[in-house]
N, C-alpha and C positions, 0 to 999 in steps of 0.2 A: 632770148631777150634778157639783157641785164638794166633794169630800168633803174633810172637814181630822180629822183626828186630833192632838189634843195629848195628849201622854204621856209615860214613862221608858222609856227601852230596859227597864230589866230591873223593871219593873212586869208581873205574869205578866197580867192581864187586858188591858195593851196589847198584848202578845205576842197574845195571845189575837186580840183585834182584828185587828189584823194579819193573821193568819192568814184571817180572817173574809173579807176585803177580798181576799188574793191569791188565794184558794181561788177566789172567783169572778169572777177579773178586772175586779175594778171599781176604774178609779183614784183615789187619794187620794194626799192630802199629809199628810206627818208630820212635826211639831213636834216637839222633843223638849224638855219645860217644865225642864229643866237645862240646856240651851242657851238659850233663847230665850221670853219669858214669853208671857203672853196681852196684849195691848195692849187699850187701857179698850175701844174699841168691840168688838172680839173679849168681853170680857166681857160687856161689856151684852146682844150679842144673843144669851149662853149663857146668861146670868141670864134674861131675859125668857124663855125656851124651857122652862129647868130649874128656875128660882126659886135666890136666893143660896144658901142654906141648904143648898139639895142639893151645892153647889160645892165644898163645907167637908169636909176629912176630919176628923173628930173623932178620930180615932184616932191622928194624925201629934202627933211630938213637940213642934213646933212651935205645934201647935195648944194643947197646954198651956202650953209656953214664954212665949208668948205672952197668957196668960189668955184666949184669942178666947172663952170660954163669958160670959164679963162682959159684952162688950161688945156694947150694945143698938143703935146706932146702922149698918143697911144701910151708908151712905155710911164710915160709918168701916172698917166688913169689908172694902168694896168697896178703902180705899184698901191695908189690911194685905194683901189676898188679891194686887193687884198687884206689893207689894214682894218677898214671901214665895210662890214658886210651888208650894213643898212643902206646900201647906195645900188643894192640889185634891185632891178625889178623880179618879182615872186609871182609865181612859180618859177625854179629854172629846171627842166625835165632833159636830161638825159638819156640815148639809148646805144650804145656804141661811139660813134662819131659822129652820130647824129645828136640834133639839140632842139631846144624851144625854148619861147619865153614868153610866159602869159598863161592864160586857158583855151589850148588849143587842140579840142579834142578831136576834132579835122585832120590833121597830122596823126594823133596817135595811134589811130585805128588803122592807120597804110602799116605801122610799126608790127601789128598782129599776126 
């Protein structure tokens, strides 16, 4: 298993994660998406796993700041969500080509 975690230290659901992962010693790597973004291909293979939409927090300020509810165009989300890392929903969990998004430790125990 190559496990990647992207999150915010102080996002309680990556906390959570976290927690998820030491509890039963399974190694990962954590990102932290205020240091360091998701690079395009890192996207691609969470979108193809998750679908864009699911990627999107709609409730970040950003998300309004930015009108993201207007704008129809995938390619063009894809290049805002790039620029702007504050517009993920957190946790975003990683395990090959496989993905998630949230705290879904349902999922990560099939991963084991």
């Amino acid at each position: 298993m190559n496990i990647q975690c992207f999150g915010r230290k102080k996002c309680f659901d990556t906390q959570k994660t976290e927690r998820f992962f030491k509890e039963r010693n399974i190694k990962y790597q954590f990102i932290d998406l205020n240091i360091k973004e998701l690079s395009k291909g890192e996207l691609n293979s969470v979108k193809n796993a998750v679908g864009l939409n699911n990627l999107i927090n709609t409730k970040s300020k950003d998300y309004k700041k930015l009108n993201l509810d207007q704008i129809r165009g995938e390619e063009t989300k894809e290049e805002i969500l790039l620029k702007n890392p504050k517009l993920y929903k957190t946790p975003i969990v990683r395990n090959g080509k496989d993905a998630t998004v949230g705290y879904v430790p349902d999922i990560w125990t099939t991963w084991e």
